[in-house]
C-alpha angles and dihedrals in degrees: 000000000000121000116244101251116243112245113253093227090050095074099121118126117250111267102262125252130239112239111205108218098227118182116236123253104260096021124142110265118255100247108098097218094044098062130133091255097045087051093050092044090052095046100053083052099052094049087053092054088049095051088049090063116043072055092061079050123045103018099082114233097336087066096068086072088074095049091083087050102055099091098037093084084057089050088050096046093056102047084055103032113019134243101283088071094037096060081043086059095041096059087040089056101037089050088046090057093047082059101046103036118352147308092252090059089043093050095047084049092048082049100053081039087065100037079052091053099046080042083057094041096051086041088058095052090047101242124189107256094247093052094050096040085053094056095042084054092049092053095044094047085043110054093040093046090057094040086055085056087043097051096035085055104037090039090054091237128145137264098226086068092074088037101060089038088067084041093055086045094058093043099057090051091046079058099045091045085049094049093045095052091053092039093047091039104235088117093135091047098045095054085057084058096040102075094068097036076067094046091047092048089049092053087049090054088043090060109028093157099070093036102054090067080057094058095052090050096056092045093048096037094078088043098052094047078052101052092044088054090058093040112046089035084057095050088053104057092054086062094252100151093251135152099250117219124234097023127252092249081053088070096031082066107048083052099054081050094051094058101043084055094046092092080042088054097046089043093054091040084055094054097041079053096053096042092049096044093105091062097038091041102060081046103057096035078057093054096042090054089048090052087048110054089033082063091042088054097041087059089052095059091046093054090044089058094049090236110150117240115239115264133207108270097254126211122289114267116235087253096056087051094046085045093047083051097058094045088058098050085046096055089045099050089052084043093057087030091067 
């Protein structure tokens, strides 16, 4: 059956159709930050934060070794993701640790998160190390100077209490200062210092509450150059473009040191090993007569169940060879016989 022609006045092209871009069931979302990849990545991070610190928590004296480690996972996030998914991370893992242990302990994590995060940011930009460290140390003394104010008001305490923890404080260091001097012997110098160390402990007291944002300067600023050493040691390893801190001569150094003071090492661990000996000798005398009498015992046993101590194997007898020497003839002839 013959199609109907087409008219040659009717060549005009069909009007187009809009196609309506429509996104697939199951597909990534748009936002870049926000993909499958950059999720999963954050959320590996997070968990090994959070592993980090319960850590820090639960495992007694070895598990102060972690707490360095605890901000590093959020450096490394937003040198690879940005800041939009680290701080996604930071709330996940904060919240996460409110569940499992506290919300002392999620909002301390939230805390180092975000000291990890201004750490990534100044890491980035290539700061120097001092400049990155001070403003870690800004946000951390910060935000704990204003939380002590914050618990002390929403948990109805007093404000002596602060008050007397920066006057213990004082006074401790007021002891040490005094023990050092006698031990040291600069007794007589350090009681013509020791008149305006008062007065200057006295004006502190005066004004705690600016000098209570000291202290907590002074307690945070080790732990977040800390924290910046792991970090950014271990960004750099990872081949992100960081300033590393300390620097690698730094540790090109220590090592070279290291080995010039090895025969130093094996020389003071000999002699550790000769003054201690009347304390590690008894010791070992005593071990070496248990061993002794357990394997004396142990043969008695043996020889009250009439069981035969095992013998050296002994040559071969004439006989066993000439015996060995007709199994193998034998053996030849059935093997030429077939």
């Amino acid at each position: 059956m013959d199609e109907p022609a087409i008219p040659a006045d009717d060549t005009s092209a069909p009007p187009p159709v809009e196609v309506v871009a429509s996104t697939p069931r199951g597909a990534e979302p748009r936002a870049p930050w926000a993909s499958a990849i950059s999720m999963a990545e954050a959320g590996l991070l997070a968990d090994v934060s959070i592993v980090f610190d319960l850590a820090w928590i639960y495992v007694p004296i070895i598990g102060t070794a972690f707490m360095p480690l605890i901000p590093t996972p959020f450096v490394i996030l937003y040198l690879r993701r940005g800041p939009r998914i680290a701080l996604f991370a930071a709330c996940v893992a904060g919240f996460l640790m409110t569940v499992l242990v506290g919300p002392h302990y999620g909002w301390r994590l939230t805390l180092e998160a975000v000291v990890g995060m201004v750490m990534g940011w100044a890491m980035q930009r290539r700061w120097a190390p001092s400049l990155a460290i001070l403003l870690g140390l800004f946000v951390s003394s910060t935000v704990a100077y204003g939380a002590a104010f914050m618990a002390a008001f929403a948990l109805a305490l007093p404000l002596h209490d602060i008050y007397l923890v920066l006057r213990n404080m004082l006074i401790s260091i007021g002891w040490l200062l005094d023990t050092s001097a006698n031990v040291i012997g600069v007794q007589g110098d350090w009681l013509t210092l020791r008149p305006f160390a008062v007065s200057a402990a006295h004006t502190m007291l005066d004004y705690w509450v600016f000098s209570y944002y000291i202290y907590t300067t002074a307690l945070a600023a080790p732990v977040v150059a800390l924290y910046y050493g792991v970090a950014s040691t271990t960004a750099y390893a990872l081949g992100h473009d960081v300033r590393p801190f300390p620097a690698p001569w730094v540790w090109r150094a220590l090592r070279v040191v290291g080995i010039i003071l090895t025969p130093l090492g094996w020389a003071l661990r000999l002699l550790w090993r000769v003054v201690t000996s009347p304390l590690w000798v008894p010791v070992w005398v005593a071990r070496a007569l248990a061993r002794h009498a357990r394997r004396k015992r142990l043969r008695a046993e043996v020889a009250a169940l009439g069981l035969a101590t095992p013998t050296a194997p002994t040559a071969p007898t004439e006989q066993a060879r000439q015996a060995l020497d007709g199994a193998g003839e034998a053996a030849l002839v059935e093997a030429s016989e077939r």
